[in-house]
N, C-alpha and C positions, 0 to 999 in steps of 0.2 A: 459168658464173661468175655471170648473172645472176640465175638462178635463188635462188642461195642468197640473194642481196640482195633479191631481192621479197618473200621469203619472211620475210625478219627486217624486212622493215618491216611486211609485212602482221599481222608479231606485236606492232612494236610499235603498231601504230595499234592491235587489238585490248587491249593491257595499257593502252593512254593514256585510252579509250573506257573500259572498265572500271573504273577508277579515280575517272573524272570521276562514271560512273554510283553508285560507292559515296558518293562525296563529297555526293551529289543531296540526300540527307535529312539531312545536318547542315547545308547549309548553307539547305535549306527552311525548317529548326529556327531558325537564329542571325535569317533575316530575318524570320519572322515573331515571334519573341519582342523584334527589336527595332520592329517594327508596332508591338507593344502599349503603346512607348513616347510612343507617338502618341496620338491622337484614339479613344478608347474606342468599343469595339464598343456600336451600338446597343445590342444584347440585354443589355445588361448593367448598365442604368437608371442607380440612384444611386451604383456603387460605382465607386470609387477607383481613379483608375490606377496599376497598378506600374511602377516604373521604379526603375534599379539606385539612383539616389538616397534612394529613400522606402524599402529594405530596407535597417535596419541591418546594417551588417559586423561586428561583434561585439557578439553577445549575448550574450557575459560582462560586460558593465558597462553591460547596460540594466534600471534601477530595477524592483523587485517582480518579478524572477523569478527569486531562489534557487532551487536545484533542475533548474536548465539550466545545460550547457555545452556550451562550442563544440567543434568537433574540429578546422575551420579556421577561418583569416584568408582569406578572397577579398578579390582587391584589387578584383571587379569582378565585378557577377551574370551578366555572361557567363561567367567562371570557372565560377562555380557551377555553373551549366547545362550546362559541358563535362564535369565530374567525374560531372555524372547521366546525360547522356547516351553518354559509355563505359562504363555499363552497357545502359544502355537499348538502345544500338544493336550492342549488341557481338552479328555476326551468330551466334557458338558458343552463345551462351546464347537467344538468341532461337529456336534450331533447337530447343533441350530444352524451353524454356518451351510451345512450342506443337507438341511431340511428347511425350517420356517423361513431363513435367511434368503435360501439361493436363488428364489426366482424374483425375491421383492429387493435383492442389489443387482441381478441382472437390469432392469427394470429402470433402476437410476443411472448406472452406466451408461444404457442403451441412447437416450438421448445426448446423452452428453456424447459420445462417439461419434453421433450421426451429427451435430454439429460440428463436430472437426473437420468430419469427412466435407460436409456440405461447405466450408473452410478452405480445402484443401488442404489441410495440416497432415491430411493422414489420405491413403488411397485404397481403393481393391487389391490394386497389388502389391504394396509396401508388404516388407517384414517387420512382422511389430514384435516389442518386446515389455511386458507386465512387469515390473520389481513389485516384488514382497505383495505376491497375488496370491496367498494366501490360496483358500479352495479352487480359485481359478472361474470367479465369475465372470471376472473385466476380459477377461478372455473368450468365453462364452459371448459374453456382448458384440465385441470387435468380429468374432466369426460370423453373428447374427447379423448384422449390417453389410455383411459380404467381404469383410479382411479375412480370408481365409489364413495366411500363413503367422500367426500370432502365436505364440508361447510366452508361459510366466516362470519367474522363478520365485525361489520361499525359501526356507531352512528346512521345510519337511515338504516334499513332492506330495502333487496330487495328480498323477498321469489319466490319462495322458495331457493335460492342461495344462499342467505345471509341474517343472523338474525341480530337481536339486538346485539351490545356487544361495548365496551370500550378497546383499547389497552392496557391499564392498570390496567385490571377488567374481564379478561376471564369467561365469563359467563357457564365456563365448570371446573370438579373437576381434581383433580391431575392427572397426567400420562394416559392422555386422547386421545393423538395422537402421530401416529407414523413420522408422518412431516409436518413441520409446513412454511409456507411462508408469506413473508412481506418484501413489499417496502413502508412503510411510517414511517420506522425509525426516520426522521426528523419531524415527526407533533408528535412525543412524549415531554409531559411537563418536564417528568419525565424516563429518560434514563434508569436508573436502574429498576426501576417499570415494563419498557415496556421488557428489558430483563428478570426479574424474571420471569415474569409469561410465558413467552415460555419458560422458564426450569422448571418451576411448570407443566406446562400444557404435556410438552412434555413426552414420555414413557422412562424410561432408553434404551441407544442405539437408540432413537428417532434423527432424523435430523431436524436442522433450516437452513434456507438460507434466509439472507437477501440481499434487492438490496438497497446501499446507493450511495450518493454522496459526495467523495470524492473532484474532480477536474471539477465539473460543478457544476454551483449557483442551488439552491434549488427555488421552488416558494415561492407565499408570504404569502401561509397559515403556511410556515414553522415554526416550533419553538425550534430547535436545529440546530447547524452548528455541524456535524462532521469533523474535522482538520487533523486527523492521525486514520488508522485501528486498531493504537493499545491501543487509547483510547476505541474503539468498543469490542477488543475482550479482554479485563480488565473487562465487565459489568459483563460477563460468567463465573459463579464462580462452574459450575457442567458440563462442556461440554469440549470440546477439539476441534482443528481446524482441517480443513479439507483439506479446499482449501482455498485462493484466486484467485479473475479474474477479467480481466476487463469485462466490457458488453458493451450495448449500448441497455438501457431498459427506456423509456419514461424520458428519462433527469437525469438519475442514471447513472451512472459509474462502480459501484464496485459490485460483486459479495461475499460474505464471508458465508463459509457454516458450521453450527456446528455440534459435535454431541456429544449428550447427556452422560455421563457416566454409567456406569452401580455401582449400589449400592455401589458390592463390591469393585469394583475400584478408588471408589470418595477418599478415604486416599489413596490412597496408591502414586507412583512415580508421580502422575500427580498433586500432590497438588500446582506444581511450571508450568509456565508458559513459560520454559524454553528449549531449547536443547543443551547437554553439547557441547564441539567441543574440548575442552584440559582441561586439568586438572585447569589452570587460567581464563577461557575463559567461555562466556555461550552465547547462542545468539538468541534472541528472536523467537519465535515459528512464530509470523508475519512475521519475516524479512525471514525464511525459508521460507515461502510460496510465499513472492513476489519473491525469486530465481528462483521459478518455473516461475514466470511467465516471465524470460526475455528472450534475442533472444536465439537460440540455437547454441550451440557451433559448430564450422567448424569441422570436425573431421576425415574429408580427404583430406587429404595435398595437398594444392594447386599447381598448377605449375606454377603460375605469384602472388608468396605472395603476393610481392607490390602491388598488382592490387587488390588482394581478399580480403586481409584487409581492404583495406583502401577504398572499397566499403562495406566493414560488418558493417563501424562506422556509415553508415546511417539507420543501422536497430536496431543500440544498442537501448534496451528500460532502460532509464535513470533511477533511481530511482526516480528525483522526479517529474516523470511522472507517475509513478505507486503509490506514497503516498506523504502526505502531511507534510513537512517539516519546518513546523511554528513554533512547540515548542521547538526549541533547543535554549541551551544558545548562541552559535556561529556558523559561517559556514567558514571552513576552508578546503583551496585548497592544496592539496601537490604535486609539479611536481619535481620525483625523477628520475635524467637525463633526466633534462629540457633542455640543451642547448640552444641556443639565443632566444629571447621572442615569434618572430615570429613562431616558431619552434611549439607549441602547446598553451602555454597560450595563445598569443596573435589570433591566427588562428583559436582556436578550444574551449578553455575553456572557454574564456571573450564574444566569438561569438555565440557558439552551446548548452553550456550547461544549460539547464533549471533550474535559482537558483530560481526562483517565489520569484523574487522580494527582495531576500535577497544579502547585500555585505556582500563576501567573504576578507578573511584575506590569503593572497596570498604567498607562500613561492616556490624558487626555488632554487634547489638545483643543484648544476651544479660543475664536479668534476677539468672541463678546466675554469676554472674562466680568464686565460689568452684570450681566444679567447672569450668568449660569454659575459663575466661581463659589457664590454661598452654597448651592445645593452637594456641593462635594468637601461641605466643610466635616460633616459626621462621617465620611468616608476616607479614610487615611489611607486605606489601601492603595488608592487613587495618586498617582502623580499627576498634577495639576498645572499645565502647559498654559498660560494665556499668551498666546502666540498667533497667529494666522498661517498656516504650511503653506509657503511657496517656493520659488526655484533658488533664490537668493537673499541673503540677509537685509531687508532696507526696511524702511517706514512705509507703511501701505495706510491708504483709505477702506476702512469698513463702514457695510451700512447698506440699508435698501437703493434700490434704481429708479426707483416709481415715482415720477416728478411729482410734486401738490401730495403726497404721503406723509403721514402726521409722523415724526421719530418716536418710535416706540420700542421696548424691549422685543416683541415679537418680530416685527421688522427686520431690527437691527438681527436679531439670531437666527432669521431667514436668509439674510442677505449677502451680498458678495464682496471682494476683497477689489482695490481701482488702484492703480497703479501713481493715479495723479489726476484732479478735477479740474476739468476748464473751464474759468470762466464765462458766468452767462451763460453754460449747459444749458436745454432745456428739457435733459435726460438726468440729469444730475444733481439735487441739492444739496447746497455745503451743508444745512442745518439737519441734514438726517446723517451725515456721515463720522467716523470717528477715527482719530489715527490708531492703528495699531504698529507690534512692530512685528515684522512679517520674517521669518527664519528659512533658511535651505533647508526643503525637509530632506534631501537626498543626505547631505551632510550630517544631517542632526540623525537620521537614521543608523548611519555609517558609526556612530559615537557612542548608540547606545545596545547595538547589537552586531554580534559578530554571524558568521559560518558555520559554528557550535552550536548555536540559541535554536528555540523553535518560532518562530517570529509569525503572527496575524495581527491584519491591520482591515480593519473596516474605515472606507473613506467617503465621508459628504460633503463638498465643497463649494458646492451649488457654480458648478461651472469649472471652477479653473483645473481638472481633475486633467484639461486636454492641455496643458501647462504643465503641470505634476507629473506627469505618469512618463509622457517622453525625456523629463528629464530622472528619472529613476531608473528608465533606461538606458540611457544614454551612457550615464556613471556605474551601471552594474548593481547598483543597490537595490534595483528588484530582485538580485539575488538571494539576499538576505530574507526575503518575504516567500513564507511556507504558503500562506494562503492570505487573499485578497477580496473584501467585499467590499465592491464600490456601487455608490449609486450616481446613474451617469444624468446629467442633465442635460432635457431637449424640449423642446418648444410642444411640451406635452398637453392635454387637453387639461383645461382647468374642470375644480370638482363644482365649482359656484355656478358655470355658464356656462353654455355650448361653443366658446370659442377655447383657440391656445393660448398660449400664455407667449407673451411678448419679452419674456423675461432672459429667453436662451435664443439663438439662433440657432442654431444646431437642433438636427431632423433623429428623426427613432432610430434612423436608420445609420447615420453616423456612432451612434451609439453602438447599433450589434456590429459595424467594423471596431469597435473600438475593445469591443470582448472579446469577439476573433482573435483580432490580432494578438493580446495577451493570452491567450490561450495557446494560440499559434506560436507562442515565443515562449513556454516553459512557463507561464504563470496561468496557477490555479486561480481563476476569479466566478466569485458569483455575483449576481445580478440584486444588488440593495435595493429597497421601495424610500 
């Protein structure tokens, strides 16, 4: 009889022992993140104590950072710290992370490292520093590449890879590394916090790269939504951009790299987050960097345009495939020589283009209102412009160029807009031509979308686009325009004959200056067929 009772206490003193033992590292955890409420670690010079008072509990209603939100309300940053650390400690996933896991994210890292390095973003001998490195793979990578002096930090040490530390709370002093990496942007309570201290921590001329998600769900330890990159790079009040990119890094998306400024540079031209493009105009230093990342211009003239175009619109990378388009007051479509619905809204815009989930306020501007205005009679959606877009309001000639051409609908909805017909032309017939009346489309833009909107405008104007477009810029109202797909006209190969067409004077080649340059100038443009 006794036997069985020595034996069930000896079990339970073993399950009490056990218990206590599991308990050992949270509550290491709770007492030393409440330490830090204390008297600041030497090592850690001039910066700032955390403590649950100095991190806002909702950053949904703290100034200048549209583009964030919360997932939670914590009543208290020990909350916080228990939601991170039931992952963190949770012993099933820590067996995967440093068994199935370890060498197949070593392995993803690894390239991505060796592209910085091969960058120069990062070197052999920099000190680098991991946020929320978890087992201490990215670290393992950076040493494998030859950055020897690299260390992470986490909420639970994994030595010697990774020490103690708080994303919020760098347990190292000012201007301590020369590059710094993190992808758990989103388990930050405190967005700014998590970006100060990598400008605190980082060396002037020092590099950050973070990997976020923009356009894939975050897990469910997350406690931030990032919505747009350029509520991300507003946190960076001492750094300048570098790049953006897309990735494909453990359910991240976005690439965004900084770099630190140097002392004497923090006043001076960089205090604005800007790049000028006209003396009206200014255009965000993000929206530069997503230029870079779209498809690449054709830039040797094809010999079946029709065919090569209109094969490029399947590799256009859209805007809001590249960022996230949720904060605007509106989203506003502009189709300048639109022609009958089918023609592009109805085929292409209402079908292909990624509005995530937003309706667009729809206008069509079409200069033969005679031939195309019925086909948009059963579409109401449609604002219905018969107008001709040009630089200023007057009465313009529409109509084909082709002398001895019969006036026909087709024609006529091919054809280009004339300022004024002279007499005994022998380029010009009066009986093919029609008056329209021609509007400032700079103006007319300016009236119907502001700075707030999300504004695209697909343009065909069979020519006068090198009319239009300098005056869009000239007045800053290309500002207003998110993205632009024009198609540029040039004395292209016809698809009937082996000759060009007579139609434009202007060569292929004036064409790819003419994308450059809007590219070169803050405007996202693709390449129309």
């Amino acid at each position: 009889m006794n036997r069985p009772s020595v034996c069930c206490r000896m079990f339970l003193r073993w399950l009490s022992l056990s218990c206590a033992l599991a308990l050992l590292p949270s509550l290491f955890l709770v007492y030393s993140f409440r330490s830090h409420q204390g008297t600041p670690s030497p090592s850690r010079s001039s910066a700032a104590v955390l403590t649950p008072e100095s991190i806002p509990l909702d950053i949904g209603f703290q100034p200048g950072i549209d583009g964030l939100r919360p997932r939670h309300h914590f009543r208290s940053y020990d909350e916080y710290i228990q939601l991170q650390l039931n992952k963190t400690l949770n012993a099933r996933l820590r067996q995967v992370w440093s068994t199935v896991d370890w060498r197949r994210k070593i392995n993803v890292f690894s390239p991505m490292f060796r592209r910085f390095l091969d960058e120069g973003l990062v070197k052999p001998e920099h000190k680098v520093m991991c946020i929320g490195a978890r087992m201490g793979q990215e670290v393992v990578a950076l040493k494998e590449i030859g950055v020897a002096d690299a260390i992470g930090i986490d909420l639970v040490p994994a030595p010697p890879l990774v020490i103690q530390g708080d994303i919020h709370h760098h347990p190292f002093p000012d201007s301590t590394f020369d590059f710094e990496f993190s992808n758990v942007f989103d388990h930050a309570l405190s967005p700014q916090r998590f970006v100060s201290e990598i400008e605190r921590t980082l060396k002037p001329s020092g590099v950050a790269v973070l990997h976020v998600a923009l356009h894939t769900k975050s897990d469910k330890f997350s406690v931030t939504d990032l919505l747009s990159v350029d509520a991300l790079l507003s946190l960076f009040h001492h750094s300048d951009l570098i790049h953006i990119r897309l990735v494909d890094a453990f359910g991240l998306d976005t690439e965004v790299a900084m770099k630190k400024r140097n002392v004497n540079t923090d006043l001076s031209a960089h205090s604005s987050n800007i790049t000028k493009t006209t003396s009206n105009c200014a255009t965000p230093k993000s929206k530069s960097a997503l230029i870079n990342l779209a498809e690449p211009l054709i830039l040797t003239e094809p010999k079946k345009p029709w065919v090569t175009f209109k094969r490029n619109i399947r590799s256009v990378k859209y805007l809001p495939t590249l960022t996230n388009i949720t904060n605007r007051k509106r989203y506003i479509y502009i189709d300048i020589g639109a022609r009958n619905y089918g023609s592009s809204i109805g085929s292409w815009f209402q079908k292909a283009y990624p509005k995530q989930g937003h309706n667009f306020i729809i206008y069509a501007i079409e200069a033969d209102h005679h031939a195309f205005s019925q086909s948009y009679t059963n579409h109401t959606e449609v604002n219905f412009m018969p107008f001709a877009a040009w630089v200023r309001n007057e009465t313009l000639m529409f109509g084909s160029d082709s002398s001895g051409t019969s006036f026909t609908s087709r024609h006529v909805g091919m054809g280009r807009i004339h300022q004024h017909v002279q007499s005994g032309s022998p380029k010009l017939e009066r009986d093919q031509l029609i008056e329209v009346q021609g509007i400032d489309i700079a103006e007319w833009i300016r009236s119907v979308a502001s700075e707030d909107d999300f504004v695209v405008v697909k343009m065909d104007v069979e020519g006068a686009e090198y009319e239009l477009l300098p005056r869009l810029m000239t007045t800053g109202v290309i500002c207003l325009v998110d993205e632009l797909f024009l198609e540029c006209h040039y004395n292209r190969w016809q698809h009937c004959c082996p000759e060009r067409t007579t139609k434009y004077n202007r060569t292929y080649q004036d064409c790819v200056s003419l994308f450059r340059s809007l590219r070169q100038n803050g405007v996202l443009v693709h390449q129309w067929w």
